[in-house]
C-alpha positions, 0 to 999 in steps of 0.5 A: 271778374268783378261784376257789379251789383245794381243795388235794389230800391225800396218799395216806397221809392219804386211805388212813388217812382210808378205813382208820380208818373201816372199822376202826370200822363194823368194831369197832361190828359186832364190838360188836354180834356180842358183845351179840347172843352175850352175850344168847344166853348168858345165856338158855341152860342152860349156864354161860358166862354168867360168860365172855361178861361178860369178853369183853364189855368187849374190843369195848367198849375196841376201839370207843372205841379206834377212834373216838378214832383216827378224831377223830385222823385227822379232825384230821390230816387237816384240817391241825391236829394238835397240839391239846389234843383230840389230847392226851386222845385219846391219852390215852384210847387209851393207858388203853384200851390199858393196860386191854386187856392184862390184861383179855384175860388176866382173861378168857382165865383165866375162860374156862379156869377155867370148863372146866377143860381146859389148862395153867394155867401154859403159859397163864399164861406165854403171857398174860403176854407178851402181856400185857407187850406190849399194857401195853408199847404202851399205855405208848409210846402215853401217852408219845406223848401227852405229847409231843403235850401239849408240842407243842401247847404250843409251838405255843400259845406260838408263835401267840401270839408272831406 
């Protein structure tokens, strides 16, 4: 009688497992939380019904975001990352990133434009290097992507070859 042994995962691949899942519970409660205050906004007197539309497509990106780095975990976790559903994962955060950056800048100009307070070139210059940042990460993140295009091409050509 052979029984097999389930082998144990590192630590790392448990606590990213566990930390990918609460991140996305917490990106669809932030969605949620948006939707509820976007609802409010456009029944209510006031004039930041145009803000609320800007911030909404913040906690949509994040949530596609984190479901795509919970397939990406899922995977590594089972042991094949390199595979062409990684590649358009990657690919999509990496444009959701890119997105991100100067969306947030859209919508933090909105948001000033329509209180008229504050420096608009402090606030242009603060954004823009936020900004830079977030267009800088989601350009690394589609390169990562290529890299794991040409990984999993290599693997294809290595399987094959066996």
């Amino acid at each position: 009688m052979t029984e097999a042994k389930e082998v144990q995962k590192p630590l790392y691949a448990r606590i990213a497992w566990v930390a990918t899942r609460w991140f996305w519970y917490g990106s669809i409660a932030l969605l949620v939380g948006y939707v509820v205050a976007g609802v409010m906004a456009a029944f209510s007197p006031s004039e930041s019904k145009h803000i609320m539309v800007g911030f909404m497509a913040k906690p949509i990106l994040l949530a596609l975001i984190s479901y795509q780095l919970r397939g990406l975990v899922r995977s590594a976790y089972g042991g094949r990352p390199f595979t062409f559903d990684n590649v358009r994962r990657l690919r999509l955060i990496g444009l959701c990133t890119l997105i991100y950056g100067p969306l947030n800048v859209l919508a933090k100009w909105i948001q000033l434009y329509s209180s008229h307070k504050g420096d608009f070139l402090d606030l242009s210059i603060r954004l823009g290097v936020d900004s830079a940042d977030t267009i800088f990460l989601g350009l690394l993140i589609l390169v990562l992507a290529q890299v794991f295009d040409m990984g999993v091409r290599l693997q294809t050509d290595n399987d094959l070859t066996v």
